[in-house]
Backbone bond lengths (Angstrom), bond angles and torsions (degrees), N, CA, C in turn:
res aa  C-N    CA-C-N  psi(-1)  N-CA   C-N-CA  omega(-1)  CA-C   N-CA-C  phi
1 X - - - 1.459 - - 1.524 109.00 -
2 X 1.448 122.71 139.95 1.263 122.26 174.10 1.595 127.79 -117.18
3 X 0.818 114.12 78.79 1.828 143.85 160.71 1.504 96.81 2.18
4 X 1.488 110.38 -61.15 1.160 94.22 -170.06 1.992 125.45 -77.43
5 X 1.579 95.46 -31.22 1.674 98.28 163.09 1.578 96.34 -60.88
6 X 1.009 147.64 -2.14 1.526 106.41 176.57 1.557 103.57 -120.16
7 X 1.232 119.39 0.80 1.419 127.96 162.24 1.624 100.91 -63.18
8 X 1.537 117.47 -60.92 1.456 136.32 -162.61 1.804 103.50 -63.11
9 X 1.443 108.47 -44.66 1.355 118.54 171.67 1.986 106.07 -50.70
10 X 1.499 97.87 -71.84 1.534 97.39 -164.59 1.774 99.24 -68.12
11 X 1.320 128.48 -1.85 1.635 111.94 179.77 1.578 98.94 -94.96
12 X 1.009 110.71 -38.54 1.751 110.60 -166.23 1.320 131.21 -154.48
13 X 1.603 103.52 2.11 1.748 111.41 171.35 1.281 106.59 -107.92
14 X 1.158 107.06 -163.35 1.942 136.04 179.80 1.031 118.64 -51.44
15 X 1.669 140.89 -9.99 0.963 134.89 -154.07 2.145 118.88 -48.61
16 X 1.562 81.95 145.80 1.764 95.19 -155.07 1.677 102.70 -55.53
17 X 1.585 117.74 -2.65 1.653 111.12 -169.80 2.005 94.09 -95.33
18 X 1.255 107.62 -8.35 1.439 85.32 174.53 1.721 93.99 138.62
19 X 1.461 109.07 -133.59 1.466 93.75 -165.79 1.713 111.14 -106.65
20 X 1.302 121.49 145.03 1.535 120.83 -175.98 1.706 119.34 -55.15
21 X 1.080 121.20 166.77 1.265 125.26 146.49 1.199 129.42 -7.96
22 X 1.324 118.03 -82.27 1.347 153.10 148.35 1.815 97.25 -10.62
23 X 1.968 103.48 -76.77 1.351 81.93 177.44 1.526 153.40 -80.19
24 X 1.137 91.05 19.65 1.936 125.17 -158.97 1.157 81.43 -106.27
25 X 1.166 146.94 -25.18 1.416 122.41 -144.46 1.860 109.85 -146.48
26 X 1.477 101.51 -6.93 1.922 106.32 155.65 1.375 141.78 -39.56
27 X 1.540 90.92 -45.83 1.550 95.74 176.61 1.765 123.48 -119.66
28 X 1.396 89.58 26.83 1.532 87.84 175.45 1.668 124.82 -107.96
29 X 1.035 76.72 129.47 1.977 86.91 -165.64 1.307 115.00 -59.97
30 X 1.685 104.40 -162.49 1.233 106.36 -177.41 1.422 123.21 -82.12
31 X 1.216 98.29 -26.05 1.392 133.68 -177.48 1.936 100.03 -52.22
32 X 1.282 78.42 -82.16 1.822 97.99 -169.76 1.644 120.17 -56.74
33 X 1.521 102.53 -10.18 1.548 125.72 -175.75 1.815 107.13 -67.54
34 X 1.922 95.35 -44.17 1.482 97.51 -174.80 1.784 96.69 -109.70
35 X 0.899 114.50 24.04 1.910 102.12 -178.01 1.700 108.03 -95.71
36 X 1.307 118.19 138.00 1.660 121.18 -158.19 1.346 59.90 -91.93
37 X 1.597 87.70 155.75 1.721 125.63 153.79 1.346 112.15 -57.83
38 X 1.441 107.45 -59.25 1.632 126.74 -176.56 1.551 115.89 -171.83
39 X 0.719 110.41 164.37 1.528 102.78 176.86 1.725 135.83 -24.63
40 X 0.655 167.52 -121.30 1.967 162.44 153.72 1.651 111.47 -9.57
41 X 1.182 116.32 7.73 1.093 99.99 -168.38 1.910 105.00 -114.26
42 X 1.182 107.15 125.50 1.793 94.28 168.70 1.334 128.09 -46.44
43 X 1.737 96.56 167.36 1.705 94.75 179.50 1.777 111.62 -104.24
44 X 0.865 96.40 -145.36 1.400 88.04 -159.76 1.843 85.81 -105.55
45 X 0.842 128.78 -4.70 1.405 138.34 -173.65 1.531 108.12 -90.90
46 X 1.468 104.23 -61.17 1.242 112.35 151.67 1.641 140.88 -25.10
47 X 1.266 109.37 -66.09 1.167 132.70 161.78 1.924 109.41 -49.96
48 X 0.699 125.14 -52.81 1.735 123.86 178.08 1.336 81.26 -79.03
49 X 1.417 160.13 -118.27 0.943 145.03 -84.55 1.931 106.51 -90.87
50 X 1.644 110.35 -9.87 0.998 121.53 146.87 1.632 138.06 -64.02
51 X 1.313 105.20 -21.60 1.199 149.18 -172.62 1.875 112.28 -71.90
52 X 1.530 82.66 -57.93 1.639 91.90 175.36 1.321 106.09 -76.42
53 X 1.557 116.85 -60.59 1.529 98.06 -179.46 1.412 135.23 -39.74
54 X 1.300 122.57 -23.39 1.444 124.35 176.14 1.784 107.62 -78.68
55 X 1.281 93.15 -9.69 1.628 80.32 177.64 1.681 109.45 -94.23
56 X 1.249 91.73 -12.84 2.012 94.89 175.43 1.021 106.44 -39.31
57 X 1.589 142.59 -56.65 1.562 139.68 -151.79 1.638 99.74 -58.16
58 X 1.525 106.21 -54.51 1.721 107.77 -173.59 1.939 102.68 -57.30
59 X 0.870 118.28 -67.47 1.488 123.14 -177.34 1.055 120.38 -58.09
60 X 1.927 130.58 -21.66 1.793 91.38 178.12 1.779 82.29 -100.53
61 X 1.103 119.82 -10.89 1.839 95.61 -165.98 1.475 82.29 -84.42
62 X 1.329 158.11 -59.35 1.231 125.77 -171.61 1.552 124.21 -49.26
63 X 1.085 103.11 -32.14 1.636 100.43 165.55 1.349 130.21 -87.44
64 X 1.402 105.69 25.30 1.694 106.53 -179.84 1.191 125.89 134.26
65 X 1.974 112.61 -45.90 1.115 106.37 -137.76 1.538 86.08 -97.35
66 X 1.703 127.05 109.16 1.572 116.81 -154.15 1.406 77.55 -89.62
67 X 1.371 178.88 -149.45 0.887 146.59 -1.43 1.999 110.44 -124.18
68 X 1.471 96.15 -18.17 1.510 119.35 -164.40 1.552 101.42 -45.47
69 X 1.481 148.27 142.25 1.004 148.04 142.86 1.431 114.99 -132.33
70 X 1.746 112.36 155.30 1.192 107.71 166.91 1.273 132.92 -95.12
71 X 1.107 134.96 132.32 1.520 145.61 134.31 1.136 155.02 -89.71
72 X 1.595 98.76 139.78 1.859 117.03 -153.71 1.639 94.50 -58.74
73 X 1.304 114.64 -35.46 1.631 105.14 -169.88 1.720 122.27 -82.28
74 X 1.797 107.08 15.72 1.588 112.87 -178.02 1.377 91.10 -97.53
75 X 1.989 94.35 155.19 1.331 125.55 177.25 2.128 107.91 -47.82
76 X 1.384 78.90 -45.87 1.324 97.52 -171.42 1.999 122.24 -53.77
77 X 1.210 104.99 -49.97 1.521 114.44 146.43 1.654 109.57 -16.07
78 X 1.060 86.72 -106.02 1.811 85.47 -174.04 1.522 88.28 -99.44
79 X 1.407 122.98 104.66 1.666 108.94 154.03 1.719 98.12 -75.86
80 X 1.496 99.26 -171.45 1.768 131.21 -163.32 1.340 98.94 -68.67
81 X 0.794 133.15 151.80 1.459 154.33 127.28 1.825 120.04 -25.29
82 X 1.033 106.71 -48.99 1.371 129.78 177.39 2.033 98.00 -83.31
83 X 1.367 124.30 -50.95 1.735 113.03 168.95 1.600 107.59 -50.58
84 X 1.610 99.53 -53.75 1.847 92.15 -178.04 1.664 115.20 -56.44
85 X 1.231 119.62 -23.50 1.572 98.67 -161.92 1.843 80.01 -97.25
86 X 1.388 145.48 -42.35 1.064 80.60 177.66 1.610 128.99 -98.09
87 X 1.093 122.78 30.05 1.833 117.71 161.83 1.404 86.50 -65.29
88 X 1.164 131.51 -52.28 1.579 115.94 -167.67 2.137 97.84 112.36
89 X 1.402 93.88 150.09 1.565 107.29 168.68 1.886 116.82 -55.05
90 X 1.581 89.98 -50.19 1.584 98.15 -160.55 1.422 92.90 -71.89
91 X 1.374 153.42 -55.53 1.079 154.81 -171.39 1.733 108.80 -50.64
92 X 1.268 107.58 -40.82 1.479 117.97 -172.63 1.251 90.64 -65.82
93 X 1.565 119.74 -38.51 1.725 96.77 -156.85 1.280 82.65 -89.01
94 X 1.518 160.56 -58.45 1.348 146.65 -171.15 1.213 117.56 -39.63
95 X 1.629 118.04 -32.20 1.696 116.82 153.55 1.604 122.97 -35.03
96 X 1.547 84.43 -45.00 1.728 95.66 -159.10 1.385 120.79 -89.26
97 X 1.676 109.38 -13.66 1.604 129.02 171.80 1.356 101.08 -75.75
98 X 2.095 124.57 -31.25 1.171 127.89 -153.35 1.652 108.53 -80.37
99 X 1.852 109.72 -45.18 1.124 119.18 154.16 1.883 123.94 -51.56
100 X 0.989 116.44 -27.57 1.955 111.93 -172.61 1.584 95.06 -79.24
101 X 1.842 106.45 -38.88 1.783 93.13 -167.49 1.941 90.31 -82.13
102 X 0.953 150.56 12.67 1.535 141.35 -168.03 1.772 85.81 -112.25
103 X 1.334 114.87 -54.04 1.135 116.61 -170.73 1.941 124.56 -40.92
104 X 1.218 71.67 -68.95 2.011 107.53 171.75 1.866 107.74 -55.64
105 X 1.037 118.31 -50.10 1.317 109.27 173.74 1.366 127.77 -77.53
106 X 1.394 114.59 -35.63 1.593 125.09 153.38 1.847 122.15 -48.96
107 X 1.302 97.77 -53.49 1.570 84.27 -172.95 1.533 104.11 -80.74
108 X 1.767 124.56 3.13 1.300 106.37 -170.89 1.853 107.49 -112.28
109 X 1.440 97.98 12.45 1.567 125.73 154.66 1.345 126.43 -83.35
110 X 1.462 111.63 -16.91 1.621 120.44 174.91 1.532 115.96 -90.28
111 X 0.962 112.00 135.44 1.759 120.81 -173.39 1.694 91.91 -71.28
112 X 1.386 130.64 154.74 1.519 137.33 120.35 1.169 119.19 16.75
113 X 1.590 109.65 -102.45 1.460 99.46 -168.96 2.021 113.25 -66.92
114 X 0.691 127.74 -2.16 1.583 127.79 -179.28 1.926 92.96 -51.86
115 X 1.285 107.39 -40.94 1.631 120.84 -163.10 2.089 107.98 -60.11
116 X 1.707 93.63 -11.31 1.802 102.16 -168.98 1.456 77.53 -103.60
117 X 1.141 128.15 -36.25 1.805 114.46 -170.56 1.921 114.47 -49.76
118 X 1.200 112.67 156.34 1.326 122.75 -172.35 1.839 103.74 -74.13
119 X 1.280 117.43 151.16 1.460 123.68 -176.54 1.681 70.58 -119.47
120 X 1.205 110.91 -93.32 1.919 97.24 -165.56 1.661 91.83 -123.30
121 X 1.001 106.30 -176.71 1.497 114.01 -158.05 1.510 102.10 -62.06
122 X 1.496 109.23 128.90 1.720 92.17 157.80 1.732 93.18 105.07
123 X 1.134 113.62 -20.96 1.679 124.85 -136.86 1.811 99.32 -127.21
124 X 1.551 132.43 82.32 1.638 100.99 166.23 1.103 122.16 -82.63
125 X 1.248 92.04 174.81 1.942 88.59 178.56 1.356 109.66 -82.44
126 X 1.449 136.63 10.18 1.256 144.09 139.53 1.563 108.08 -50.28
127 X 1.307 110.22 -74.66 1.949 108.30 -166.31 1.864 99.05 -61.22
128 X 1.137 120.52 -10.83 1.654 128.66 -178.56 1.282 108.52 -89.86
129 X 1.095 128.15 -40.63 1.712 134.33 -173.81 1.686 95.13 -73.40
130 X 1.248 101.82 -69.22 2.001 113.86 179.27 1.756 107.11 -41.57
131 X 1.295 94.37 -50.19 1.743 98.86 -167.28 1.708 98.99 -56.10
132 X 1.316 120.19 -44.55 1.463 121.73 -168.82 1.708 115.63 -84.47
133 X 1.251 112.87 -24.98 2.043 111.84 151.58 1.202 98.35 -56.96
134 X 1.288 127.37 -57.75 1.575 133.32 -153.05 1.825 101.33 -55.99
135 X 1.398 98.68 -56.99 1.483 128.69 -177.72 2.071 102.17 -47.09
136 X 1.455 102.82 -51.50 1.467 94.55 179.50 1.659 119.36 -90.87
137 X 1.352 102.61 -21.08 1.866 95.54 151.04 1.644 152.94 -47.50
138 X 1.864 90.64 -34.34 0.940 127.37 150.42 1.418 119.72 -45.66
139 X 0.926 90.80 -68.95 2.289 106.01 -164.23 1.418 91.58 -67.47
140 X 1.533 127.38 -46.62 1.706 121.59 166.19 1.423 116.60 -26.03
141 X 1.379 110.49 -70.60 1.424 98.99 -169.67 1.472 121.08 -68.35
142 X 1.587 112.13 -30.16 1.315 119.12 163.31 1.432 121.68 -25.79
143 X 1.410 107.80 -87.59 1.647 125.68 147.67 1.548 116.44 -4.60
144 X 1.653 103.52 -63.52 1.326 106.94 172.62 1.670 125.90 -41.82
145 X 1.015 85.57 -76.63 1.596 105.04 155.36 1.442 126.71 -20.65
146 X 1.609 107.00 -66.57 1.449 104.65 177.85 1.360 121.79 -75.63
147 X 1.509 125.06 -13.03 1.488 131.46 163.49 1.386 124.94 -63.74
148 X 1.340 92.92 -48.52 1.676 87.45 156.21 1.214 142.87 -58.06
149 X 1.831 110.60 -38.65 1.443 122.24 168.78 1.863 104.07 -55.88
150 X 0.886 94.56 -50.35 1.617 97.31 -151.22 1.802 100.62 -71.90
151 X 1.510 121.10 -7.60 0.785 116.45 167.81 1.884 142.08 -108.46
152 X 2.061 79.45 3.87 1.649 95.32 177.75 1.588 102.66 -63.25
């Protein structure tokens, strides 16, 4: 299986669930980036910038940082509503282009078996690589979802 075709699929190709990232996410402004659907539900700003953080685990421990993990209980997870608007939309998405090209070149620097090696105990970086496609397929349709709301 290749991690990175299905990273490349769900950021900006064909993927078989319908349309990528990329195409969910062309024509939506600045506007519609931070506008709630309705109450409890994320924005679409939200959602990517939630998006990237789950990809932190693959990117700083491949780049070094062996100890880095994520957690559900950091700011960073879901930051504010009010942090995203002002980093701004366009920056968020250059976040999120910055993670796919870090992503894609890292895991396509790792040999095969590296994928049976341990991420943390209990944990390979197989069920970690899968869990985080899985993780942004997810937030896809989400997204999906809220573009439509926010645009009935």
């Amino acid at each position: 299986m290749s991690y990175t075709r299905n990273f490349k699929e769900v950021y900006d190709g064909d993927p078989w669930l319908g349309e990528s990232y990329m195409g969910k996410l062309e024509d939506v402004t600045d506007k519609e980036a931070f506008t709630p659907a309705m109450e409890g539900v994320h924005t679409i700003a939200e959602l990517v910038a939630h998006v990237i953080y789950w990809r932190s685990p693959i990117i700083k421990r491949l780049k070094g940082e062996k100890d880095w993990v994520g957690k559900m209980d950091s700011p960073d997870n879901w930051p504010t509503l009010e942090q995203l608007k002002s980093k701004g939309w366009k920056k968020l998405l250059a976040e999120f282009d910055e993670t796919q090209k870090q992503l894609t070149s890292l895991l396509t620097s790792v040999k095969p078996e590296f994928y049976k090696e341990e991420y943390k105990p209990g944990v390979s970086w197989d069920q970690l690589v899968e869990g985080v496609v899985q993780h942004d397929i997810y937030h896809l349709g989400q997204l999906a979802l809220v573009k439509k709301m926010i645009r009935l």
